[in-house]
GUVO-141215 format. One record per residue (C-alpha): residue number from 1; x, y, z. Coordinates in Angstrom, 3 decimals. Example, Ala and Ser with C-alpha at 12.3 -4.5 7.8 and 13.67 -1.06 7.14 Angstrom:
2
- nr:u:v:w
- 1:12.300:-4.500:7.800
- 2:13.670:-1.060:7.140
// end
This chain:
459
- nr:u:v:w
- 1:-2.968:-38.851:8.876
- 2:-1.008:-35.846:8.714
- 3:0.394:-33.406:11.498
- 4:-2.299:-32.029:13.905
- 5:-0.783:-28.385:14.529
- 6:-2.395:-27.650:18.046
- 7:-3.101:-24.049:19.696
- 8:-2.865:-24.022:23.008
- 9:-5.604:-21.670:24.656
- 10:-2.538:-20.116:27.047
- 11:-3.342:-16.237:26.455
- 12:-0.991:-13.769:24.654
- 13:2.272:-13.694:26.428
- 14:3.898:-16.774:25.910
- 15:3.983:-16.054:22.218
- 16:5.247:-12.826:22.720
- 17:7.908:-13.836:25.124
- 18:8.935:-16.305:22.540
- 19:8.766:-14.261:19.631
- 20:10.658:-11.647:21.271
- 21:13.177:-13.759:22.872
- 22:13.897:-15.703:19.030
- 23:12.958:-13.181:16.396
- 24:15.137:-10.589:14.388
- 25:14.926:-6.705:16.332
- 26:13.882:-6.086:12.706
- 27:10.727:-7.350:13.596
- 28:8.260:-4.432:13.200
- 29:4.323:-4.984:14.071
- 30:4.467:-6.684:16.670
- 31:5.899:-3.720:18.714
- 32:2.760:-1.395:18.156
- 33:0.201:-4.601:18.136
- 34:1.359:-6.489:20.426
- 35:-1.016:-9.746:20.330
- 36:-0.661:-13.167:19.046
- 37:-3.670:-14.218:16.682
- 38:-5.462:-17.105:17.175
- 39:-8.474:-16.958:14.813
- 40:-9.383:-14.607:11.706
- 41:-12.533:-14.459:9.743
- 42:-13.915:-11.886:7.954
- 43:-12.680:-8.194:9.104
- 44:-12.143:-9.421:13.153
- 45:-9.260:-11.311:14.756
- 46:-8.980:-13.131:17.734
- 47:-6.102:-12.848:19.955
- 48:-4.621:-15.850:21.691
- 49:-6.900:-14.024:25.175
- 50:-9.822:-14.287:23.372
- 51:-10.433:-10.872:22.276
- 52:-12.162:-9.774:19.472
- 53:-10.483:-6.996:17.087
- 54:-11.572:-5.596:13.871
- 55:-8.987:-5.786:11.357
- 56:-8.342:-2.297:9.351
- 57:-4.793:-3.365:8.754
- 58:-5.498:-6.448:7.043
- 59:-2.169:-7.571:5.889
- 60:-1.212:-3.968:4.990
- 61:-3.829:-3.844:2.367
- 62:-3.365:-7.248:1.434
- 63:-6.628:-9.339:2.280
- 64:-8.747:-7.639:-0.048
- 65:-11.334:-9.919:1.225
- 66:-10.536:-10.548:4.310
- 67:-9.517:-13.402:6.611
- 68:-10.286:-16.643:5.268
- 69:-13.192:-15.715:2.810
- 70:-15.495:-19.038:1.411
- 71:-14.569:-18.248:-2.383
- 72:-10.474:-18.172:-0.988
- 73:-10.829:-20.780:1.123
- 74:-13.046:-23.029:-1.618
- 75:-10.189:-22.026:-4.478
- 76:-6.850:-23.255:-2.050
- 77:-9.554:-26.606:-1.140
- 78:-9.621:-27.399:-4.856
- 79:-6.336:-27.145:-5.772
- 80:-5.077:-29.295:-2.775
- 81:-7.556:-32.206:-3.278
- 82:-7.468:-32.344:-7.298
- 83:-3.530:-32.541:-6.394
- 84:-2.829:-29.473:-8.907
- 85:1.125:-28.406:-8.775
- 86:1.903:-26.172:-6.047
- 87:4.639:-25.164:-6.970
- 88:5.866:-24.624:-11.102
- 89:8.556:-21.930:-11.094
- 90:7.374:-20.120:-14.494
- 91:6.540:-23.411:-16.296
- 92:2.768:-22.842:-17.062
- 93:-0.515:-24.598:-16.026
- 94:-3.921:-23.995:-16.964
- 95:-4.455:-21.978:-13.727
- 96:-1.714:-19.833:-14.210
- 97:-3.428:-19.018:-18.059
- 98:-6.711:-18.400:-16.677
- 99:-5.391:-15.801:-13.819
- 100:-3.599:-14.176:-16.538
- 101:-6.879:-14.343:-18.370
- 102:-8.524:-12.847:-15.774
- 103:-6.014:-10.407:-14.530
- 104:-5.708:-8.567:-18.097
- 105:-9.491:-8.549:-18.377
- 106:-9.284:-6.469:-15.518
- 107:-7.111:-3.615:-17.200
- 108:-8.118:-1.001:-18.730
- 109:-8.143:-2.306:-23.090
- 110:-5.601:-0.070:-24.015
- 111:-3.264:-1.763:-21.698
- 112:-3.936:-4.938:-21.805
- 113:-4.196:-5.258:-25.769
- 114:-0.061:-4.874:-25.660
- 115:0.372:-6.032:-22.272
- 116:3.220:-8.400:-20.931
- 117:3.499:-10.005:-17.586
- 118:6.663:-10.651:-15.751
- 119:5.865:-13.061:-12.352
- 120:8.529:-12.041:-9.433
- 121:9.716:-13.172:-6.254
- 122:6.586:-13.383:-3.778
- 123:6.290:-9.852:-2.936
- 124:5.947:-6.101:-3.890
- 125:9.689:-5.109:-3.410
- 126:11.339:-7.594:-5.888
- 127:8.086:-6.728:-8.538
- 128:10.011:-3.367:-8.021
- 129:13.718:-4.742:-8.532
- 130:12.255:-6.284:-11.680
- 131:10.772:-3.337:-12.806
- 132:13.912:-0.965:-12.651
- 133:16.110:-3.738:-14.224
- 134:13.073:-3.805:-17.083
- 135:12.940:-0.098:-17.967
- 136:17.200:-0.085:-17.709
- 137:17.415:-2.575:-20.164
- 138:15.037:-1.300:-22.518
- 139:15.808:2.402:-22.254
- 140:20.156:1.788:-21.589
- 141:19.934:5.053:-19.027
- 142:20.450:5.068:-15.650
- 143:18.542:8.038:-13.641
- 144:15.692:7.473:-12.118
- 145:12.980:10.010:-10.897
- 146:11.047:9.054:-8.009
- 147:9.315:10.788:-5.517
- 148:9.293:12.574:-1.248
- 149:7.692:10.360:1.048
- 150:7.151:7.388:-1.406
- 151:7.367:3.758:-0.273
- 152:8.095:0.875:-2.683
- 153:9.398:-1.578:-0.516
- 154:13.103:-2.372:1.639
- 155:14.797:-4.611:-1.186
- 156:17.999:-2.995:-1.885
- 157:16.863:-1.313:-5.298
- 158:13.480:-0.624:-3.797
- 159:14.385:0.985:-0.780
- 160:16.997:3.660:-2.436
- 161:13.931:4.279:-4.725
- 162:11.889:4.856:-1.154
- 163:11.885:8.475:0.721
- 164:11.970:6.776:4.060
- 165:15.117:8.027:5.754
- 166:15.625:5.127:8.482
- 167:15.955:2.259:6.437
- 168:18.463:3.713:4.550
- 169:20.539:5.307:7.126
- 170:22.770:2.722:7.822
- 171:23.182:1.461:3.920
- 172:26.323:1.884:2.160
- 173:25.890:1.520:-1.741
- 174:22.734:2.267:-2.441
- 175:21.262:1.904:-5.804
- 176:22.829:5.121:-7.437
- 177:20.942:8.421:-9.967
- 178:17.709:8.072:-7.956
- 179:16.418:11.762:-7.689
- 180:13.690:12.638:-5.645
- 181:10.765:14.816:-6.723
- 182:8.143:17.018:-4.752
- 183:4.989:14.454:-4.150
- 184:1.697:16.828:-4.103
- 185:1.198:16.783:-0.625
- 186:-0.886:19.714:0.067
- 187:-1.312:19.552:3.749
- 188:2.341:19.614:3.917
- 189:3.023:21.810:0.706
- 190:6.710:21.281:-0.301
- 191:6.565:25.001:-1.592
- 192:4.833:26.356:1.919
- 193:1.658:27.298:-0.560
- 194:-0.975:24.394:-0.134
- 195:-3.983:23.518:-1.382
- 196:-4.669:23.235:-5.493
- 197:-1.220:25.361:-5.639
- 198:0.741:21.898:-4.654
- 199:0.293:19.925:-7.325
- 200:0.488:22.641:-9.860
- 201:3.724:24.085:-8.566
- 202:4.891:20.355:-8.568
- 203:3.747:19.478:-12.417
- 204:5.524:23.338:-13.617
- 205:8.823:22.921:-11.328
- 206:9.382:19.096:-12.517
- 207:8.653:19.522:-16.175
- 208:10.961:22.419:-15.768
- 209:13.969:20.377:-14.426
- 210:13.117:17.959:-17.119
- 211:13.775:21.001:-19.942
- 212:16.533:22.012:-18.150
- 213:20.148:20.941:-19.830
- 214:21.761:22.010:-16.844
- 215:19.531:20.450:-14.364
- 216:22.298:17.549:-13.362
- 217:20.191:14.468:-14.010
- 218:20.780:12.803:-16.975
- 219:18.335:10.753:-19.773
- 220:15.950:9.392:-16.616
- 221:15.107:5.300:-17.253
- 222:12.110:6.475:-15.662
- 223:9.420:7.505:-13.313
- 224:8.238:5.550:-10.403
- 225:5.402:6.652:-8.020
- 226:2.355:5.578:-6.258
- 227:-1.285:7.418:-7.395
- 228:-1.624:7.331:-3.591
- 229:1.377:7.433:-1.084
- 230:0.628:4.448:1.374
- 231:3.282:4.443:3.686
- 232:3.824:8.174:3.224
- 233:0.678:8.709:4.562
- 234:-2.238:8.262:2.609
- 235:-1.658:10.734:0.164
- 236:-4.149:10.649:-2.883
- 237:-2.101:12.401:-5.578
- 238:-4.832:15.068:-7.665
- 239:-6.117:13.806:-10.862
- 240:-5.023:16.145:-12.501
- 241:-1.254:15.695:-10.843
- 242:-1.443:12.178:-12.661
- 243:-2.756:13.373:-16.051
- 244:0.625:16.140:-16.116
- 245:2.989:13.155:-14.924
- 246:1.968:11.254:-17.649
- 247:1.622:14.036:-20.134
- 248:6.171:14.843:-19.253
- 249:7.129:11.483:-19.391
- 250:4.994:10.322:-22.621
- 251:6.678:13.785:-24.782
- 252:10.050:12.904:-23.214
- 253:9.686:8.869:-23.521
- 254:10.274:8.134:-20.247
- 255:8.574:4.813:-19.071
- 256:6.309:5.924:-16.334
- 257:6.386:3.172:-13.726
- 258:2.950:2.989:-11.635
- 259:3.346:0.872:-8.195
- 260:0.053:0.004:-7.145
- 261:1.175:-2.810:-4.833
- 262:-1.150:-1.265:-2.313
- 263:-3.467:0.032:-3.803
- 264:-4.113:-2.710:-6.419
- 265:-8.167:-4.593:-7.011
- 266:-10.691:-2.171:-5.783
- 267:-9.048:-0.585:-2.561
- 268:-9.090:2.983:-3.828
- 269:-12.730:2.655:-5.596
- 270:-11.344:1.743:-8.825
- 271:-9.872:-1.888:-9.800
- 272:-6.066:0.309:-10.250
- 273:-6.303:3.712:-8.718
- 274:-4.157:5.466:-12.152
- 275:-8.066:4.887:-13.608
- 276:-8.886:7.766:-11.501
- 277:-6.582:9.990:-13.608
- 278:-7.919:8.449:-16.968
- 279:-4.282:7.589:-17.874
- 280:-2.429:4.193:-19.250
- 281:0.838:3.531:-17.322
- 282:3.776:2.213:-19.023
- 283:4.932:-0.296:-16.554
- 284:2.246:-1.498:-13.554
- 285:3.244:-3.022:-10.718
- 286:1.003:-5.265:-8.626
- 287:1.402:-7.163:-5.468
- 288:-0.382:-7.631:-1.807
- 289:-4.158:-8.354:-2.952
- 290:-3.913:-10.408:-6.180
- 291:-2.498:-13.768:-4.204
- 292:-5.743:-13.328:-2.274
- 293:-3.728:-13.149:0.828
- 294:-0.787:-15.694:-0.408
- 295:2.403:-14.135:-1.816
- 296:2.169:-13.207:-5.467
- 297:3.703:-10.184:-7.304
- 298:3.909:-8.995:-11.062
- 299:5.232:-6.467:-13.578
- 300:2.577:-5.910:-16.457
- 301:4.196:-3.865:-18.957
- 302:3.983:-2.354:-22.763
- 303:5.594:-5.242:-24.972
- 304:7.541:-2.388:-26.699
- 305:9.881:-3.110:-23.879
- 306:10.463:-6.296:-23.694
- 307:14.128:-6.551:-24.752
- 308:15.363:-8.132:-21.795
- 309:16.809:-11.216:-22.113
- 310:15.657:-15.033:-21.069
- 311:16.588:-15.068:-17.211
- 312:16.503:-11.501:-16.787
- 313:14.704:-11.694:-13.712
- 314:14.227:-15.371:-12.187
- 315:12.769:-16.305:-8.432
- 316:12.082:-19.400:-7.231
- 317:8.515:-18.613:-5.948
- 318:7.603:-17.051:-9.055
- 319:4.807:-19.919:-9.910
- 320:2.870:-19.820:-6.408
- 321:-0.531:-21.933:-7.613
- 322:-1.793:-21.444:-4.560
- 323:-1.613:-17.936:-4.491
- 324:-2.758:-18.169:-8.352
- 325:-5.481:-20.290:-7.319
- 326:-6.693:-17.395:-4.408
- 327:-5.695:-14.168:-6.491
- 328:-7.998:-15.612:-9.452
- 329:-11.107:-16.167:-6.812
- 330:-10.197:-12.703:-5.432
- 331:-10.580:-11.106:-9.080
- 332:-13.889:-12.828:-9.741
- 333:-15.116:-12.389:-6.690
- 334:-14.299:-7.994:-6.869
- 335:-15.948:-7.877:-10.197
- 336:-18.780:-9.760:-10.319
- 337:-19.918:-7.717:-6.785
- 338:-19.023:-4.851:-8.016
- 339:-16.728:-3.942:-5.064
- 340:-14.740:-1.373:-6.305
- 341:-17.725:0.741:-6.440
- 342:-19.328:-0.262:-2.783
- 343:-15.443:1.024:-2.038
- 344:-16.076:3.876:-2.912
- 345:-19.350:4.111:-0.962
- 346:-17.692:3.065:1.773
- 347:-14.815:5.174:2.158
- 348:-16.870:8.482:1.733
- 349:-18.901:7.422:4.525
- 350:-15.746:6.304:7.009
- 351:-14.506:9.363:5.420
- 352:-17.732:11.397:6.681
- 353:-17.356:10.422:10.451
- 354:-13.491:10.965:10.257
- 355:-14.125:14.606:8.785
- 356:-17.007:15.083:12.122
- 357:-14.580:14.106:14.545
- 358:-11.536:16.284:13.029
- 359:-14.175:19.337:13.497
- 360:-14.093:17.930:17.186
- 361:-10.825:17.032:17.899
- 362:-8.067:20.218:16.829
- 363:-5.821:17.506:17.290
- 364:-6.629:16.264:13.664
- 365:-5.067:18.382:11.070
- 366:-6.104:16.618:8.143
- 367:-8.220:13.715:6.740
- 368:-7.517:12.256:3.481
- 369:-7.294:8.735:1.157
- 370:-9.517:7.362:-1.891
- 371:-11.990:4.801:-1.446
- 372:-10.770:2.715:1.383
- 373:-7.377:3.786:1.585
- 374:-7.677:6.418:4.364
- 375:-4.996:8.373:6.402
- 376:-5.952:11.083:9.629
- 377:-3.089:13.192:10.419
- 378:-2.188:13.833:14.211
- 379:-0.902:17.562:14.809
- 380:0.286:19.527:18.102
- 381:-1.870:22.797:18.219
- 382:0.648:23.419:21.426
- 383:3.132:23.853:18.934
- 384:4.044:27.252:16.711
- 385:2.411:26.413:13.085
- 386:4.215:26.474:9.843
- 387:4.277:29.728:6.936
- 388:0.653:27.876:5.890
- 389:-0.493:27.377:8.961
- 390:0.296:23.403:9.179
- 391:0.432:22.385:12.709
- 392:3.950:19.792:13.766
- 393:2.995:16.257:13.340
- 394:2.257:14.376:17.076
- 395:3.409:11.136:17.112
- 396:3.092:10.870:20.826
- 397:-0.322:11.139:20.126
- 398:-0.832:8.814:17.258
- 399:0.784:6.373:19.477
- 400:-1.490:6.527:22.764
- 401:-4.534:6.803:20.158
- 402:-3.284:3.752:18.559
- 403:-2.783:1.915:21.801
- 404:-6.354:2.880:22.806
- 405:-7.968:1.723:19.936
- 406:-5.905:-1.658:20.324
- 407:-7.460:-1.391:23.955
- 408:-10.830:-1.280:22.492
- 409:-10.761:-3.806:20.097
- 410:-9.394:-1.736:16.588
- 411:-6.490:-2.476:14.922
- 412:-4.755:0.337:12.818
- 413:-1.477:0.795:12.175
- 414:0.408:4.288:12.086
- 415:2.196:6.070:8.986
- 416:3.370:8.641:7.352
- 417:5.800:11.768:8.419
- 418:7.125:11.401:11.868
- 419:4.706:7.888:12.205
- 420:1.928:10.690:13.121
- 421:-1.173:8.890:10.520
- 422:-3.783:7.146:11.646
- 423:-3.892:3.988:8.329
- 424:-7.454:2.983:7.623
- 425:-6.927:-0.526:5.617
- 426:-10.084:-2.357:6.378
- 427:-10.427:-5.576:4.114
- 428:-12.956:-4.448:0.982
- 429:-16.159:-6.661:2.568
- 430:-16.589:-4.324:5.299
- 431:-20.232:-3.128:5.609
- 432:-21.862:0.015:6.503
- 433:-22.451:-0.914:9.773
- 434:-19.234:-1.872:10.953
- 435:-17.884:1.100:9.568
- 436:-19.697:2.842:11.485
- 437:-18.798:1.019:14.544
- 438:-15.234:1.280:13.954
- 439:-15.399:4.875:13.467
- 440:-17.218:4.810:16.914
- 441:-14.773:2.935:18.561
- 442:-11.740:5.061:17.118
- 443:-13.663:8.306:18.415
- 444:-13.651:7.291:21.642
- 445:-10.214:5.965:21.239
- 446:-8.750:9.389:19.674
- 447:-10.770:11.297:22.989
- 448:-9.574:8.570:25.505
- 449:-6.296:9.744:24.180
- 450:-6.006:13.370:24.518
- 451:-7.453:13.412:28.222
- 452:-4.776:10.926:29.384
- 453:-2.331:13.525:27.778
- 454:-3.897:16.269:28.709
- 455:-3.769:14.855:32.328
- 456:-0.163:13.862:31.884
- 457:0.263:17.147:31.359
- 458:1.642:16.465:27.553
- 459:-0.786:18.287:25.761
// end
């Protein structure tokens, strides 16, 4: 018999006494969600109280299917009682051949024809490390473009690559020749134009500074961004954005890193969101949903530049079966229901009720995402707007609507400039009709919200 791991039915607080009184102040989540799960199934939660939640976090994107899904479940059951290795480092096994199997069959062919894998450390940020260290070594430069409001994780290298200020505020050191580029982010037009203008100022001023001898930055290693800002916001970046990005760096041979840790198997409507654009990355970098909820992460990359040598980038949990074993049911599972496309059903019809209540609410300056990746932007129409007419963000707002969809049983988690975006994350198995109830329940949460500041007096 082995150890019987108990759960007392003592409500909430105890746990979050505890975890508060033992765990790091780094501790992040647990501040805004305050709650201490119990069960998880499908797209709800229960709390330690007994309350039921619907889960549009999920992991931060990364339980594609949700909590505890039968083909997940029935993959992690087989390993364990046909006592397959859990644990390999990067020695093979016939699972690990048969997720890579299934993993390339998933890319686009032009990709995967030349494609090489590189397993990492269990998650997105050392995928990252590996993948900087990769295009260094193949390319001997040093610069590196990235881009405003980006996100690719708080690993040392990752995080100087990231445009989040407080992380890095403290840092000494950090990973030197990053430069930061204008992200398309037309709400919030870096050039005070919006709208199609954005992106097209952005593609003219950065192939510019790329022609420019005198521009300061020297032979870049390469180009990392995300084909939609998570973090940042839940900014979709234009097709057409994507097609000029690849367009600089494939004249000027600069590897063109894609991190789709995020946005990875189906969450934006497509398997990989760059298949919006039509365009083949040089380096793609995957994470979050393809352990199927265990820690896996990967560099796929053109073989043209593998130069690096053996050991160039080693982790102990490189070779997590388990998360092998649940990453290849995942895959299976996403294709042969053809979820990326109900994604994209899905997410224009969240997307529909989001867009009736901004017409509502003036509070809501902006709704945006791709497929199920889905961000609503909280704005002060007390305050004086911008050259474009761009309201201030309101996080005091986002907040209390957070807390008041918590209150009603919705988890979401907040983003983006000034932590003023509403994240929609639900797991990929949600149906119509919970969509609709969670936009019904985050309607009443976002109105619930501006009376108790408008009574408050703070709006």
């Amino acid at each position: 018999m082995g150890p019987v791991f108990a759960i007392e039915h003592s409500g909430n607080e105890p746990f979050l006494r505890s975890q508060a009184a033992r765990e790091s102040n780094a501790r992040s989540y647990p501040r805004r969600i305050p709650i201490a799960i119990g069960e998880a199934e499908g797209i709800h939660v229960k709390d330690m109280d007994g309350k039921v939640y619907y889960d549009c976090l999920s992991g931060a994107g990364t339980l594609a299917l949700g909590h505890n899904h039968p083909v997940v479940v029935a993959a992690i059951k087989s390993m364990l009682d046909n006592k397959r290795p859990l644990h390999t480092l990067d020695l093979t096994t016939p699972l690990k051949e048969q997720f890579v199997d299934e993993l390339f069959a998933s890319l686009p062919e032009e990709f995967a024809k030349n494609a090489r894998i590189q397993f990492c450390g269990p998650t997105g940020g050392d995928a990252i490390e590996a993948a900087i260290k990769l295009v260094k070594t193949a390319t001997g430069r040093r610069s590196i473009l990235s881009f405003q409001g980006g996100y690719h994780g708080s690993t040392h290298a990752a995080m100087s690559l990231s445009g989040t200020l407080g992380q890095k505020e403290k840092i000494n050191g950090l990973v030197p020749d990053v430069h930061f580029l204008p992200y398309p982010y037309a709400y919030r037009c870096p050039f005070g134009k919006g709208g199609e203008e954005t992106h097209r100022i952005s593609s003219a001023y950065i192939e510019k500074l790329l022609s420019d001898p005198e521009s300061g930055i020297v032979s870049p290693c390469g180009m990392i961004l995300e084909a939609v800002q998570g973090e940042g916001g839940s900014i979709p970046a234009p097709v057409e954005w994507l097609r000029e990005m690849r367009r600089i760096t494939q004249e000027r041979d600069i590897p063109l890193i894609i991190d789709e840790v995020q946005t990875g198997l189906g969450r934006t409507g497509k398997m990989f969101a760059f298949e919006h654009a039509g365009i083949i990355p040089d380096v793609l970098v995957l994470s979050k949903a393809i352990g199927g909820s265990l820690p896996l992460s990967v560099v796929i990359y053109h073989q043209k530049y593998d130069v690096w040598k053996p050991g160039a980038h080693i982790g102990t949990f490189r070779g997590n079966q388990l998360a092998m074993a649940a990453g290849l049911a995942t895959l299976q599972y996403i294709k042969e229901n053809e979820i990326p496309s109900k994604v994209e059903q899905l997410g224009s019809r969240l997307a529909s009720h989001l867009l009736a209540l901004k017409q509502d609410v003036g509070y809501i300056g902006d709704v945006r995402g791709r497929g199920l990746m889905i961000g609503v932007e909280v704005v002060n129409i007390r305050e004086k707007p911008d050259a474009i007419g761009t309201f201030p963000a309101y996080p005091q707002l986002a907040s209390r609507i957070q807390r008041e969809c918590l209150e009603r049983g919705l988890i979401l988690e907040v983003g983006g400039r000034h932590s003023a975006v509403m994240r929609f994350l639900p797991p990929l198995i949600v149906t119509e009709q919970q969509i609709d109830e969670i936009a019904c329940i985050f309607s009443e949460a976002v109105h619930a919200a501006c009376t108790a500041l408008h009574s408050a007096g703070a709006v």
